[in-house]
ZAMARGU-4260 file (C-alpha; in steps of 0.2 Angstrom, whole numbers, plus 5000, padded with zeros to 4 digits):
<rodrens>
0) 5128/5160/5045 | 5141/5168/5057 | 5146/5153/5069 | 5144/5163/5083 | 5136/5157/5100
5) 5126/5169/5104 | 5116/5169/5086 | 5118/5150/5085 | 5108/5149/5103 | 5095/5163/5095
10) 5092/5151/5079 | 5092/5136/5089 | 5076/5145/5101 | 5065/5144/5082 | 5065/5125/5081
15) 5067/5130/5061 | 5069/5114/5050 | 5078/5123/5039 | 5092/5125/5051 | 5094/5106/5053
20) 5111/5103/5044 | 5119/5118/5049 | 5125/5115/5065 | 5119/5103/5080 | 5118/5108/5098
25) 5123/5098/5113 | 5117/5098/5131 | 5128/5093/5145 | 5117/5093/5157 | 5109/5077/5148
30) 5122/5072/5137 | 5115/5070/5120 | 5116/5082/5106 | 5101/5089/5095 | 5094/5094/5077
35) 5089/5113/5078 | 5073/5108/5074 | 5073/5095/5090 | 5054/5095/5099 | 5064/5096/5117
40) 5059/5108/5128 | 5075/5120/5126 | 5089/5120/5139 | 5096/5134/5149 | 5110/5145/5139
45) 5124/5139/5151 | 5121/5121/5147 | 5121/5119/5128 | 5137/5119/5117 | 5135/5121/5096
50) 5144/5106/5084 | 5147/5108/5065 | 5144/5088/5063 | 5141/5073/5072 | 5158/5068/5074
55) 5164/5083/5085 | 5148/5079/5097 | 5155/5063/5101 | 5169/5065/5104 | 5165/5077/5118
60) 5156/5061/5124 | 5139/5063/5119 | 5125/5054/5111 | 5112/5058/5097 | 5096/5064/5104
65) 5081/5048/5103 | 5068/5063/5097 | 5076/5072/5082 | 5088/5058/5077 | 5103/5068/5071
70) 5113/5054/5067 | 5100/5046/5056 | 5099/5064/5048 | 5116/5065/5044 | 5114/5049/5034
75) 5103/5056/5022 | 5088/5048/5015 | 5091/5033/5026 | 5085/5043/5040 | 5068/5047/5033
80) 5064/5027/5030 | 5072/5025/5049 | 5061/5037/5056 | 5046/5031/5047 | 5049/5014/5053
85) 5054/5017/5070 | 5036/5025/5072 | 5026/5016/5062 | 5031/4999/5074 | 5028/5008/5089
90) 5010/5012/5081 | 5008/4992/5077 | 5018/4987/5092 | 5003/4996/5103 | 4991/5007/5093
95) 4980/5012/5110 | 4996/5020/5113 | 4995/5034/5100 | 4980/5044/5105 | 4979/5055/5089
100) 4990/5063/5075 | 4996/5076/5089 | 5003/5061/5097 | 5009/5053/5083 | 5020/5069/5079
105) 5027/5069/5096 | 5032/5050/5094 | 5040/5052/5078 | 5047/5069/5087 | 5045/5079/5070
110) 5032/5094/5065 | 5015/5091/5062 | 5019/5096/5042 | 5035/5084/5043 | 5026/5071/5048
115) 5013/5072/5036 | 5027/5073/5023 | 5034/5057/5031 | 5017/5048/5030 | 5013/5054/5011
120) 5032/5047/5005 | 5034/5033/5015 | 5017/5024/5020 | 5007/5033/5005 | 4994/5037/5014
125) 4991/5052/5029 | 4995/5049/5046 | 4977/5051/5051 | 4974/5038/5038 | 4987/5025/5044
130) 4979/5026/5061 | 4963/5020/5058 | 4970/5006/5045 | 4983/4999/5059 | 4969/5001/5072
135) 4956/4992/5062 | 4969/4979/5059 | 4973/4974/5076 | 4956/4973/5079 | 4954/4960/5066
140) 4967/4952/5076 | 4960/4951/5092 | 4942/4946/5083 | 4951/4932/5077 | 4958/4927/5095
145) 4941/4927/5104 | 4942/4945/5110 | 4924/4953/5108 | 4923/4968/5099 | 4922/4983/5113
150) 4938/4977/5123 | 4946/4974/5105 | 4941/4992/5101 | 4947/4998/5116 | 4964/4988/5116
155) 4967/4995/5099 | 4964/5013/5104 | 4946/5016/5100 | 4936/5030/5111 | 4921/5034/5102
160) 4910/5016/5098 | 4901/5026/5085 | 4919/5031/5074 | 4926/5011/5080 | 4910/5005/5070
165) 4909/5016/5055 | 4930/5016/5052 | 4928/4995/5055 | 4914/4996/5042 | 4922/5006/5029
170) 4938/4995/5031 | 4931/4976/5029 | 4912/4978/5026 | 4907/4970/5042 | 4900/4975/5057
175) 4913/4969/5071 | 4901/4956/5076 | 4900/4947/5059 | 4917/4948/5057 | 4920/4940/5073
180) 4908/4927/5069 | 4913/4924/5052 | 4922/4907/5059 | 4904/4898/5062 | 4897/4906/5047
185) 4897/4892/5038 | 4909/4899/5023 | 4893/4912/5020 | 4896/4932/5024 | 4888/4946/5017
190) 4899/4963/5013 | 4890/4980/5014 | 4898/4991/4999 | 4901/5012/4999 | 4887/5021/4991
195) 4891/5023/4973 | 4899/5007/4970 | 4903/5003/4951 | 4897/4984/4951 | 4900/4984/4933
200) 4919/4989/4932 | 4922/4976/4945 | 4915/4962/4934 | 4922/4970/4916 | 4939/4969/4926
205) 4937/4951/4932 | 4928/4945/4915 | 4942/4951/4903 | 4948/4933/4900 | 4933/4927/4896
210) 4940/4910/4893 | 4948/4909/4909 | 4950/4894/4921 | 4953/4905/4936 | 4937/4914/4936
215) 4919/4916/4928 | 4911/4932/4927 | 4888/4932/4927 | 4878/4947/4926 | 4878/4947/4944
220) 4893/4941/4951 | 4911/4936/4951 | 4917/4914/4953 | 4936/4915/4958 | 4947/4900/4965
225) 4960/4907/4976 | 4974/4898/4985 | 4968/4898/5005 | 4983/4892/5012 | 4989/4879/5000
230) 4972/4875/4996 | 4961/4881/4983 | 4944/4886/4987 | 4931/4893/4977 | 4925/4912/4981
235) 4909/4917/4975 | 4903/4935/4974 | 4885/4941/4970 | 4880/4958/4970 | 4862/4966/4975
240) 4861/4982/4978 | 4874/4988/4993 | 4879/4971/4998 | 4890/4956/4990 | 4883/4942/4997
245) 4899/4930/4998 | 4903/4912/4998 | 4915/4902/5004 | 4923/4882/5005 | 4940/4889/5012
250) 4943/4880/5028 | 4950/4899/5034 | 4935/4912/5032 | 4944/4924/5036 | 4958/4924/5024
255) 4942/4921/5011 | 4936/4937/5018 | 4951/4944/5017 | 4955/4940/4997 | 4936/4947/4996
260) 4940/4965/5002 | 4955/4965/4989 | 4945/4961/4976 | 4931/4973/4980 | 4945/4988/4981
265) 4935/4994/4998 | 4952/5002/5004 | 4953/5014/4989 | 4949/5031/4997 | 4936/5036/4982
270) 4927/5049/4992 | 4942/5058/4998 | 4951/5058/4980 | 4933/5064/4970 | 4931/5077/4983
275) 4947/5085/4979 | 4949/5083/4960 | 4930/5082/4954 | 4933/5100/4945 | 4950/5097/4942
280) 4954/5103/4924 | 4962/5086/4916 | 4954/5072/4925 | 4938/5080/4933 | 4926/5074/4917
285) 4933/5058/4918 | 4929/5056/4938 | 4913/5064/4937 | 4907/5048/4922 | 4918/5035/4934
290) 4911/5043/4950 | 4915/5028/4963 | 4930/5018/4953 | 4942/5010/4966 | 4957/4998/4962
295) 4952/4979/4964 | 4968/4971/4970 | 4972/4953/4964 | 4967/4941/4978 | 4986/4940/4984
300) 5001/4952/4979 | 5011/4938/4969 | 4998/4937/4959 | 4999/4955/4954 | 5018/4953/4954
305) 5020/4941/4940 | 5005/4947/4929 | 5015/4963/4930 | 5033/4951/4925 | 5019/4944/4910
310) 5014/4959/4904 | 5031/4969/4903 | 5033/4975/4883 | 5017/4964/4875 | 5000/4969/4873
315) 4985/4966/4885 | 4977/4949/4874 | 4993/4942/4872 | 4996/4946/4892 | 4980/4938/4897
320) 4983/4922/4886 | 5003/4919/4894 | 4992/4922/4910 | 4980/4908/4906 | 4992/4896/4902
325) 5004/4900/4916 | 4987/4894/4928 | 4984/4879/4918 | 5003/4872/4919 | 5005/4878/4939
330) 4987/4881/4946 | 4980/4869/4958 | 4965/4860/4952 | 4948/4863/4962 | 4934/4850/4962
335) 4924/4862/4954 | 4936/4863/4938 | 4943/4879/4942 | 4961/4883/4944 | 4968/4894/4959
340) 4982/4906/4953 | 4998/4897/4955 | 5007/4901/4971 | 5025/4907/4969 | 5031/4890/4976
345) 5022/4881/4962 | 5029/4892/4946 | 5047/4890/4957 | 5048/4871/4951 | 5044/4876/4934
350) 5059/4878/4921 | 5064/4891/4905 | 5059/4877/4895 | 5040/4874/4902 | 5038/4891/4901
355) 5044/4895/4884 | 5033/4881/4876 | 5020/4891/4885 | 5026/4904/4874 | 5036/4915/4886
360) 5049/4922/4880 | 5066/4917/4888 | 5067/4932/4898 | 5052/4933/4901 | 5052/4916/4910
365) 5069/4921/4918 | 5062/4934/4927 | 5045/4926/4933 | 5056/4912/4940 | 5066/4921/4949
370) 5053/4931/4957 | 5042/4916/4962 | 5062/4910/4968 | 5062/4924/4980 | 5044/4924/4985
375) 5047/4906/4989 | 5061/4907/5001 | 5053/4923/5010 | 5067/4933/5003 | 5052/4944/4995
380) 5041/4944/5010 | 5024/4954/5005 | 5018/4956/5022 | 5034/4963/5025 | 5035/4974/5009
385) 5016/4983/5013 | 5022/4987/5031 | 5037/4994/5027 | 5042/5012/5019 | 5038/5013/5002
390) 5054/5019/4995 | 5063/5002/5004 | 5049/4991/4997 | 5055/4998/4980 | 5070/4999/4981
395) 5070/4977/4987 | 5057/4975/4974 | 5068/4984/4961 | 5083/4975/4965 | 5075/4957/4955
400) 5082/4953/4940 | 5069/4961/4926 | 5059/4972/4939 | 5060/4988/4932 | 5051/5005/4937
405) 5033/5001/4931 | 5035/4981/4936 | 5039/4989/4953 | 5025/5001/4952 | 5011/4991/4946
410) 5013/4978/4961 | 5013/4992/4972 | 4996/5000/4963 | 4987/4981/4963 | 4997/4969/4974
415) 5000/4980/4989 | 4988/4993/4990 | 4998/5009/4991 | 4989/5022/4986 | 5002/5036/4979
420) 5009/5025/4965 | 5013/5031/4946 | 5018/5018/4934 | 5024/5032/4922 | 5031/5022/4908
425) 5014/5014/4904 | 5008/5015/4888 | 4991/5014/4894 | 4993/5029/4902 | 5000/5038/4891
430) 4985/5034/4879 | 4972/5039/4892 | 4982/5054/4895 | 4983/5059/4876 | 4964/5056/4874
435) 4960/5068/4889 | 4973/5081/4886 | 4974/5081/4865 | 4993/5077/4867 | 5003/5063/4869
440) 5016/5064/4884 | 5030/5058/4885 | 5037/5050/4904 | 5044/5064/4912 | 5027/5075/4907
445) 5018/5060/4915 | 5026/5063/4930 | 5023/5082/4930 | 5006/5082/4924 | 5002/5066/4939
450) 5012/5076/4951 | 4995/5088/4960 | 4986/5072/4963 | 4998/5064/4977 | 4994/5056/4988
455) 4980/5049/4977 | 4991/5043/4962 | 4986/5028/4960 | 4967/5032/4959 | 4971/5045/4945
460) 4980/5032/4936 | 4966/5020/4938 | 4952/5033/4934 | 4964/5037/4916 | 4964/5018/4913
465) 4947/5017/4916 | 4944/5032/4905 | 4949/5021/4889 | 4936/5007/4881 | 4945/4995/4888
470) 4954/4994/4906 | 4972/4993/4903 | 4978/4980/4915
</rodrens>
């Protein structure tokens, strides 16, 4: 590009993206300086000045523009996670404030196809779709202060009662009355499931160890002791129909209902996923005989965290049988007999030693212990790591001792809930992947032959799990 004024000013009127980079322009009139591709209504000729780099703009004494974020641009991928969390607080900080996705572009300051790109790398998930979950979410919230449910709607940005009810639905299986009276309920609540629901690949999942003292699967119904608090508490499930009639002792309903929708999967955007890729040429079979599949998430993310640490490099019985004996050494002791997963504090006082007569290997037992280390002292904050971008939350996760690629991925997919993840190295995979394409693949073809179904990733690996006789972890 000729670095001439006049053509700089006539590239600069585009807004082109693919200009950002090349040069920056600076306004006197309000002293800051700008990406090309900057939102801002543009300034008069006379008042803008052209910069090869950041450096050269401040030193004439102005600063980078609060919309485009040049300096973050200049920084590299840093600005991409800077930007996504800039806006995603704003939206948590005050939802009602972000009418639509229209709105939610002109926070963020990008293009409505940038910030879709934004959403899909960082949150995993469109922006549409981060909307309604963060909206749903502080609507819980207010529930659970006392608020009632149309000035909670309204506070979290909800015009239309009709779409504040269906998306509250959809999201916890309540109506925002019951879930508002779930604290003098008595510990009973009943969840209404999506159409199409696959009852019997929830309970195959939860019934693998079938001499588990965590959980007992019927024909009917799921028993599970959880950790409410530092309590355990037994969660009872039984399905009829569309409804999951639940039961509770926790002394927090709430957090019972909480670990509930987790292990029903009710996040998983099934419809949206089989509505693209139902005649898709790999997987489309496989969804159209799984019609319905979502991912159950383990009760609380550490759980899915060290399950992950267990299984690394051993097969699935051997997996489940470490797992077992892990709750029986850490897992606080119901009245009922049943164990509660153990809580990262508990496997923390545990030693090498313990765990290898447990038959851990000793790294395997070095890394578990020092994941429960850093979930113990909040150094590996979950709450934290699901809000967050993606590619940060990675990059902590991936930073344990022992937490590789897959380890990292496989939290993400059943501990966190993202919804774009690819545990490429997974043998599993690689088996369901052979079995549906009549070759083997090795990693990097996993990752090509995944690549069309972002920003569903995850389902398509849990429909190629599922696709084997027996659900690979």
């Amino acid at each position: 590009m000729r670095w001439d004024d006049d053509t700089l000013f006539r590239q600069f009127l585009l807004r082109d993206p693919a200009l950002n980079g090349k040069f920056l322009t600076g306004v006197i009139t309000t002293g800051i300086y700008c990406l090309p591709s900057c939102p801002a209504r543009r300034p008069r000729r006379e008042n803008v000045r052209f910069f090869r780099t950041p450096v050269e703009a401040e030193k004439t004494g102005l600063r980078p523009c609060f919309r485009c974020r040049p300096d973050f641009f200049y920084r590299g991928a840093e600005w991409h996670e800077s930007l996504f969390a800039q806006t995603a607080l704003k939206v948590r900080q005050n939802p009602a404030a972000i009418g639509d996705v229209g709105a939610l572009g002109r926070v963020a300051g990008v293009s409505r196809t940038a910030l879709n790109d934004l959403f899909r790398d960082h949150a995993h998930e469109s922006p549409g779709a981060f909307l309604r979950r963060v909206r749903v979410e502080e609507v819980c919230r207010l529930l659970r202060e006392g608020r009632k449910p149309a000035d909670a709607a309204a506070a979290a940005g909800f015009e239309s009662a009709s779409s504040f009810h269906e998306q509250f639905v959809a999201k916890t299986g309540l109506t925002p009355g019951a879930y508002a009276g779930l604290g003098s309920g008595g510990g009973q609540f009943s969840i209404r499931l999506p159409g199409g629901y696959r009852t019997r690949t929830i309970l195959d999942f939860y019934g693998r160890d079938k001499e588990s003292s965590s959980e007992s699967v019927s024909e009917d119904g799921v028993r599970k002791c959880i950790l409410a608090g530092d309590k355990p508490a037994i969660l009872d499930l039984r399905f009829a129909g569309e409804t999951v009639s639940c039961h509770t002792d926790a002394a927090d309903p709430y957090a019972a209902h909480a670990a509930a929708v987790r292990m029903l999967g009710l996040d998983s955007d099934a419809a949206g996923f089989e509505r693209h890729f139902g005649a898709d040429p790999l997987l489309g079979a496989a969804i159209g005989r799984q019609r319905g599949l979502r991912i159950p998430l383990t009760p609380a993310p550490w759980e899915a965290l060290a399950w992950a640490i267990i299984g690394q490099q051993i097969n699935l019985r051997f997996a489940v049988a470490l797992r077992r004996e892990l709750i029986l050494a850490a897992g606080a002791v119901h009245p009922s007999g049943l164990r509660a997963h153990p809580s990262p504090e508990a496997v923390a006082e545990l030693d090498v030693d313990t765990l290898r007569k447990l038959k851990f290997s000793g790294s395997k037992a070095e890394y578990l212990l020092t994941a429960a280390r850093a979930a113990a002292n909040k150094e590996l904050d979950f709450t934290k790591l699901r809000e967050m971008s993606a590619v940060q939350a990675a990059r902590q996760v991936g930073s344990l001792r022992g937490v590789g690629p897959w380890t990292v991925q496989y939290l993400f997919l059943r501990g966190l809930g993202f919804g774009d993840c690819l545990p490429a190295g997974d043998a599993g995979l690689a088996q369901g992947l052979e079995r549906l394409s009549g070759n083997r693949p090795a990693e990097k073809q996993i990752r090509e032959l995944m690549l069309r179904y972002a920003p569903w990733r995850s389902l398509a690996t849990y429909h190629v799990w599922a696709s084997l006789a027996e659900i690979a972890g």
